[in-house]
C-alpha positions in Angstrom: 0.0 0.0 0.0 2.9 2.0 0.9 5.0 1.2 -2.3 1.5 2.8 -4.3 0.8 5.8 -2.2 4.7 6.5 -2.4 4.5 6.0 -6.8 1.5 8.8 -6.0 3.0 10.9 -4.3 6.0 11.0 -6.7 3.7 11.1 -10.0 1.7 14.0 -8.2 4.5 16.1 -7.3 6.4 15.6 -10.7 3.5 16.6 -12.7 2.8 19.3 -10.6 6.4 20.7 -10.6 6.4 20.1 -14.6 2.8 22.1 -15.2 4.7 24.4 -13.2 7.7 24.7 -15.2 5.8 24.6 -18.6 3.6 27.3 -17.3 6.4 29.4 -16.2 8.5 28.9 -19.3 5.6 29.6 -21.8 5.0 32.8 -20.2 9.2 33.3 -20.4 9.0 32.8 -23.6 6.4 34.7 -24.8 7.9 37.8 -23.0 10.7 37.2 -24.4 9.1 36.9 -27.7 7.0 40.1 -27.2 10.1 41.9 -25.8 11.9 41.2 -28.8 9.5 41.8 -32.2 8.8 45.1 -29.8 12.5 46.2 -30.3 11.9 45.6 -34.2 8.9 47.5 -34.3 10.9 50.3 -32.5 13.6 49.8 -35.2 11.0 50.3 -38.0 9.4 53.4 -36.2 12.1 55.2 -36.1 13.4 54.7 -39.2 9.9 55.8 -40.0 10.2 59.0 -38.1 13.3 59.8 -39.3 12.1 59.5 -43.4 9.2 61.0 -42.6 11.3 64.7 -40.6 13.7 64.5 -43.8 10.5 64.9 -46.2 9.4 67.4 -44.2 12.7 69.7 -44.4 12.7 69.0 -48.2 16.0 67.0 -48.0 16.6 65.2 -51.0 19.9 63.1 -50.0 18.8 61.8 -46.7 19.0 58.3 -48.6 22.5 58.6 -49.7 22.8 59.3 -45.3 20.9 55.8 -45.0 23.0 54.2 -46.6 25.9 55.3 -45.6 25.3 54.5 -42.1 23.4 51.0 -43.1 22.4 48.7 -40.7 21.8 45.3 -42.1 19.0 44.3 -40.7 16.7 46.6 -41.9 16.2 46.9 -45.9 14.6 49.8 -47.8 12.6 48.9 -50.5 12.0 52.2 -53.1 8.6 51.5 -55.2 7.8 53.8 -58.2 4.6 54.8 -59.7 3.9 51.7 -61.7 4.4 49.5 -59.0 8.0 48.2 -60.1 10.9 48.3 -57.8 13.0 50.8 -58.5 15.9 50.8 -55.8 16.9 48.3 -52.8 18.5 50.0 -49.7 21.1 48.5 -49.7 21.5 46.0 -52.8 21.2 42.4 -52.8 19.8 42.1 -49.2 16.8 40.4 -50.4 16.1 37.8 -52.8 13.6 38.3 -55.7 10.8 35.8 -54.3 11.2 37.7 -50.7 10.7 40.9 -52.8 7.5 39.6 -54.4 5.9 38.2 -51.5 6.5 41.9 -49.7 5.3 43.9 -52.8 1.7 42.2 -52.6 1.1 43.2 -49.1 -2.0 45.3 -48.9 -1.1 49.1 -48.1 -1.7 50.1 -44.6 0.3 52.1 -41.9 0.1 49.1 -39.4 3.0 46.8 -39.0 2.6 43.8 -41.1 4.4 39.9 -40.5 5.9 38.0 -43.5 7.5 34.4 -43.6 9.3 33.3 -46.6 11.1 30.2 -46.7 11.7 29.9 -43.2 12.5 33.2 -42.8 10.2 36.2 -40.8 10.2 39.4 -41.5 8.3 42.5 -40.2 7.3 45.0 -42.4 6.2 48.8 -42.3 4.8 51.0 -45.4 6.1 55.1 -45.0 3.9 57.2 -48.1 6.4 59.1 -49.8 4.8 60.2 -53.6 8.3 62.6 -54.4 11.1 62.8 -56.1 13.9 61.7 -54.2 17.8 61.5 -55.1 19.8 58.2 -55.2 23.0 57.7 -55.8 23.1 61.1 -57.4 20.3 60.0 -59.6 16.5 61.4 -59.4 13.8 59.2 -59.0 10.2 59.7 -58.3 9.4 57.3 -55.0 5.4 56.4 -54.7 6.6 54.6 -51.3 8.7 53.1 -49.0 8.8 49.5 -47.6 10.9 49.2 -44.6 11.6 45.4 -44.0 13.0 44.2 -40.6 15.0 40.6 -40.6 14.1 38.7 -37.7 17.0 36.1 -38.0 18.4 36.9 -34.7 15.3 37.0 -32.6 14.5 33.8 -34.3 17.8 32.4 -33.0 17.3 33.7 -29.6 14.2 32.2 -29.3 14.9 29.2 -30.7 18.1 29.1 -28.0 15.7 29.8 -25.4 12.9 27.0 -26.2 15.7 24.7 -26.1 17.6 25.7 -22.5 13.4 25.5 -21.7 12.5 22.3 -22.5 16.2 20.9 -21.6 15.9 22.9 -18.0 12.5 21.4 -17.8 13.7 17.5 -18.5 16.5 18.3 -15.9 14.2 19.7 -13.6 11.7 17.2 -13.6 14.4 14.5 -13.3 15.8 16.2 -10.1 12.1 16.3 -9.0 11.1 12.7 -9.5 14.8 11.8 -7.2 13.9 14.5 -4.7 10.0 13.6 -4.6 11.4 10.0 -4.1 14.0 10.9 -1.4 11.1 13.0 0.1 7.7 10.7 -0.3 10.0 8.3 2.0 11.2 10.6 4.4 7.6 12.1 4.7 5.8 8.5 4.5 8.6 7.1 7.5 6.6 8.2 10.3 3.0 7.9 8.4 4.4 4.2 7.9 5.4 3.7 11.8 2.1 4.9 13.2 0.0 2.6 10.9 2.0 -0.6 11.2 1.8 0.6 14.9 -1.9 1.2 14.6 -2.3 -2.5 13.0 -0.5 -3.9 15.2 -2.5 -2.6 18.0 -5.9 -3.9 16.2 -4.8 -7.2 15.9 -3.2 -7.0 19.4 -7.0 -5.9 20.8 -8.9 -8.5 18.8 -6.7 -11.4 20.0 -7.2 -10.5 23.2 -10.5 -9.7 23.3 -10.9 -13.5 21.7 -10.3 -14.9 24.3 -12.6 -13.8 26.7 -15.3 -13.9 24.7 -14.4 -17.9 23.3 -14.4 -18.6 27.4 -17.9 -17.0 27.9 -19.0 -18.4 25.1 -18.2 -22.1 26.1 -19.5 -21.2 29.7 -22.8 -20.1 28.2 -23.0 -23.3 25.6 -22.8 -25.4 29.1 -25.5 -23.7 30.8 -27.7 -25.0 28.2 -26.8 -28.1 27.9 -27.5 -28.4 31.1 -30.3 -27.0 31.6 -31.7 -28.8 34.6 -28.4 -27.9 36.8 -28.7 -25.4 40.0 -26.8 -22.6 40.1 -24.3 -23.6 42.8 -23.6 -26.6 40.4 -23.0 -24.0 37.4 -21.6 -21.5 39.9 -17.7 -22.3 38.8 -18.6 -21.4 35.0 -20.9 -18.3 35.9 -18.2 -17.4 37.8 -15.5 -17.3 35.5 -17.8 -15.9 32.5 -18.3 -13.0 35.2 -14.7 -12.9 35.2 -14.1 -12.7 31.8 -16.7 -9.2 31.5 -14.9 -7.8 34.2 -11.7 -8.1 32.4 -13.0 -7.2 28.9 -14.9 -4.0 31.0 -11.5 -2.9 32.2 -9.9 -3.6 28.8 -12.3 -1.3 27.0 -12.0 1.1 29.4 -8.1 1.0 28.7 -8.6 0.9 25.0 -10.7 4.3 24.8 -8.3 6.0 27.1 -5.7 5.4 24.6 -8.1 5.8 21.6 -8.6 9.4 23.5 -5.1 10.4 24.0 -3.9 9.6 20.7 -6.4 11.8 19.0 -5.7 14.5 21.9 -9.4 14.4 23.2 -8.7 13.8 26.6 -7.7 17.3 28.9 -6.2 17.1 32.1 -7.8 19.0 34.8 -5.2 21.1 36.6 -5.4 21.8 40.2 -3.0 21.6 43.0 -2.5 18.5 44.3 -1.0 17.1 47.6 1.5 14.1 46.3 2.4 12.7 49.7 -1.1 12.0 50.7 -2.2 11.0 47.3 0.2 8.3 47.8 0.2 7.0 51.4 -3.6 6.5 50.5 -3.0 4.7 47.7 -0.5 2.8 49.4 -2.8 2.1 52.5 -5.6 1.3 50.0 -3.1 -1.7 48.2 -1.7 -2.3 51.9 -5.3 -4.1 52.7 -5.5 -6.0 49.7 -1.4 -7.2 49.7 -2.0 -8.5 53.6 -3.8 -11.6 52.6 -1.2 -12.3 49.8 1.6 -11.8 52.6 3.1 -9.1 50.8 3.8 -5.9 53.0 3.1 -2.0 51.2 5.1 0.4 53.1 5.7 4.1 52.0 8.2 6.3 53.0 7.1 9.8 51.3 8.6 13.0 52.2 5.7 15.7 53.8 4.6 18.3 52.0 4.9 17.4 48.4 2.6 19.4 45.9 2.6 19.6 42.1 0.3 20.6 39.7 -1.7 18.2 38.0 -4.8 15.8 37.2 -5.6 14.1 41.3 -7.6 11.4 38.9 -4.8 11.0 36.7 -2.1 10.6 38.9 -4.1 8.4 41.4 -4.5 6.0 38.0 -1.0 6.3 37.7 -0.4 5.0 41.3 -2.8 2.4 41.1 -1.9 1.0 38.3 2.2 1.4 39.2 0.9 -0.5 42.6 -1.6 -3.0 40.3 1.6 -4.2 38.5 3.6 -4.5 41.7 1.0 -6.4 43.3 0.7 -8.9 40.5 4.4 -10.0 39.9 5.4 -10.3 43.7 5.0 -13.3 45.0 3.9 -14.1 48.8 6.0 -12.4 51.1 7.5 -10.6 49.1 7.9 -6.0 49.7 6.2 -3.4 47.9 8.4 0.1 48.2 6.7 3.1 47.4 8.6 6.8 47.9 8.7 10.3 47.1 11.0 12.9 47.3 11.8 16.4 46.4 15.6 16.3 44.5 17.4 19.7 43.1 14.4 20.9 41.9 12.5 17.6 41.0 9.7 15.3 42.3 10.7 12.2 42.4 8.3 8.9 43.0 8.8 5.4 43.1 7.3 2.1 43.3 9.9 -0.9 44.1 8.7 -4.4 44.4 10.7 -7.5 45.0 9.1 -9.9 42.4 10.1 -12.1 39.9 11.3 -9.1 37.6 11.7 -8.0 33.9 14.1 -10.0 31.6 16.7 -7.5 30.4 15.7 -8.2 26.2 11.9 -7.0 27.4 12.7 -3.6 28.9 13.2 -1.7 25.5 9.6 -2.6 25.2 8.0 -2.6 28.6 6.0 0.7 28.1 4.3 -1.1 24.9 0.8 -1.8 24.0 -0.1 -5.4 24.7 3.1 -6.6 25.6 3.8 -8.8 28.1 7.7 -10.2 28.0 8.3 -13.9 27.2 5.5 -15.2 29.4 3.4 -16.3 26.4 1.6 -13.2 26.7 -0.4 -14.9 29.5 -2.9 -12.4 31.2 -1.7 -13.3 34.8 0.8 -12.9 37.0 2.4 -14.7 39.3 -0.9 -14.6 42.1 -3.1 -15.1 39.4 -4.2 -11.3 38.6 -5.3 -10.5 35.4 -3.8 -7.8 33.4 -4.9 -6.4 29.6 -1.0 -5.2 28.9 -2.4 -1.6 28.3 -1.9 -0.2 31.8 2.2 0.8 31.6 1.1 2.2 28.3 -1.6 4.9 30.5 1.0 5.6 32.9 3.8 6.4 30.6 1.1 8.6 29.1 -0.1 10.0 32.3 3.6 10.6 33.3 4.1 13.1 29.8 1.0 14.8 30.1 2.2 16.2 33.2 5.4 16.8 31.7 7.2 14.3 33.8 9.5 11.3 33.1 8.5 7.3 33.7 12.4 4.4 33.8 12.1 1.3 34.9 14.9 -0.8 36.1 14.9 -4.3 37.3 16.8 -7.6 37.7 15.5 -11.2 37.5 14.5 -12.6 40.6 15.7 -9.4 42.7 12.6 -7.3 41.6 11.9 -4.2 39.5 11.7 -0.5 40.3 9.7 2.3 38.5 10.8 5.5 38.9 8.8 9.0 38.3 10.6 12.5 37.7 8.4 15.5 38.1 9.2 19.0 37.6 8.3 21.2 40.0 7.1 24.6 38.7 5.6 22.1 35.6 3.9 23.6 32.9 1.8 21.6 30.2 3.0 19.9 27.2 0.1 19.3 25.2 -4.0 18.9 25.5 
């Protein structure tokens, strides 16, 4: 899906760039083009002007001047009262089918445009009806054809339309490597968050399998034995009970995650007194550990505020204490402590259970995982656990601008560890 969305995104951007650059040099080019024949025109006017101020003073050798101080590009054709040529300024410019072809254009004071044989020409018609003197000869001149060569401009554009369509092949080379390079640079993260995203689906939806095969099969009994008392279907009621209880809190998890990845969930900010939030907690779990044989203590420094969610962080605690509880075995210790450091809050939960492998804590904080247990949903006293709850705490932890570690050793017990700012500030909604 990737591989297609990436050929997209490279097609898209290269035809965009290339309607871009054949936009850009069309109008170049027809600037260029208007720019140019407006020079010529100029050219012509003046020449124009300057014919038409000599008639005026009554000069009769302002050709002889012309042609003297010639310039090429620009021919004076002399036509007599018959129509016939009767003098070329200067000679020999112009062949005799160019000559023709300019002779039949209809008379007008507007400039006219001429191709012959591959060649363009602009042309402009001065009225003279005098006699004129050429060469030191007299002539009677009906009027004058001034014909502009456009070789050069024609060579300029031509040049021009070929640095444009090679800049454009270059361009749009350069723009299918760099929309490559850049489609896969943009698409990395894109890439990460849906293979992240399916994994988490099909992480969900084996999990929420089981449950629902076991009530299933619990149900299925109830009716095939239909004649059975409760007490004698209590064991299967019982753990189909179970199994809601644990897809309730699994939900619950799942749309607290759905929430904070699409930023919909807000923390509500208020002050809030850490050390009693935890020694509550901590007597709370203290009640529940004492008929596992596994002793809560706290040692929390008085007098510890922050600023934060109270609902949050007593999720945080509980679930921090949840875990604990789960991996220690009977008689084991649950540590919890808080202290204020250079400026920092800092909060932990120690526990001497069974501990975490050292190839699992890169991915301890992940959703669904579980280590190498099989992905089992209990601990070592039997507790179940969905494998979402580190995954809320870390996220708990960064909404209030804190940092979550974990470190731990096999059969020795883990310890996680909480750094909170004091003066904190939010991060994001």
């Amino acid at each position: 899906m990737f591989k297609q969305t990436r050929r997209r995104l490279i097609l898209v951007n290269s035809i965009v760039l290339l309607v871009i650059l054949l936009g850009f040099g069309t109008f170049l080019y027809t600037f260029m083009q208007h720019r140019l024949y407006s020079q010529a025109d100029e050219t012509l006017q003046h020449v124009k002007r300057y014919i038409l101020q000599e008639q005026q003073e009554g000069t009769s050798e302002w050709l002889q001047s012309y042609d003297d101080n010639y310039e090429q590009r620009t021919v004076l054709l002399l036509w007599g009262k018959k129509g016939e040529l009767d003098k070329e300024l200067p000679e020999n410019v112009l062949n005799d089918e160019t000559i023709g072809r300019i002779g039949q254009l209809p008379r007008t004071d507007a400039l006219q445009s001429l191709e012959v044989e591959r060649a363009a020409y602009r042309v402009l018609e001065v009225p003279m009806g005098q006699q004129v003197t050429v060469d030191h000869q007299s002539m009677y001149v009906e009027r004058v054809q001034l014909v502009y060569n456009l070789v050069r401009e024609h060579e300029m554009l031509e040049h021009l339309r070929r640095f444009i369509g090679f800049g454009s092949l270059v361009s749009l080379a350069v723009a299918v490597l760099a929309g490559f390079f850049l489609a896969h640079r943009a698409l990395i993260p894109i890439q990460s968050a849906w293979n992240r995203q399916s994994q988490f689906t099909a992480d969900a939806s084996h999990e929420l399998r089981t449950p629902l095969a076991v009530m299933k099969l619990n149900l299925e009994r109830l009716f095939r034995h239909p004649k059975h008392t409760i007490e004698q279907e209590s064991p299967h009621i019982s753990q189909a009970i179970s199994e809601i209880k644990y897809m309730t809190r699994m939900v619950t998890q799942l749309l607290t995650l759905a929430q904070s990845d699409a930023n919909q969930l807000e923390l509500k900010l208020s002050p809030v007194d850490l050390s009693s939030l935890l020694e509550k907690t901590a007597r709370g779990f203290a009640e529940l550990a004492e008929s596992k044989g596994i002793l809560v203590t706290a040692a929390v420094e008085p007098g510890i505020e922050i600023s934060g969610d109270p609902e949050r962080l007593y999720q945080l605690l509980v679930i921090l204490l949840d875990n604990a509880l789960r991996y220690t075995p009977n008689g084991g210790r649950i540590q919890v402590e808080a202290s204020v450091r250079g400026g920092q809050i800092y909060t932990s939960v120690r526990d001497t259970g069974s501990g975490i492998p050292p190839e699992d804590m890169p991915r301890i904080f992940d959703r669904f995982y579980r280590g190498n247990k099989a992905r089992t949903r209990q601990g070592e006293d039997g507790y179940e656990g969905t494998g979402l709850g580190l995954s809320i705490a870390r996220w708990i932890v960064e909404q209030h601008g804190g940092r979550i570690r974990v470190s731990s050793q096999l059969g020795a017990g883990s310890q996680f560890t909480i750094q909170f700012p004091m003066g904190r500030k939010r991060m994001s909604d």
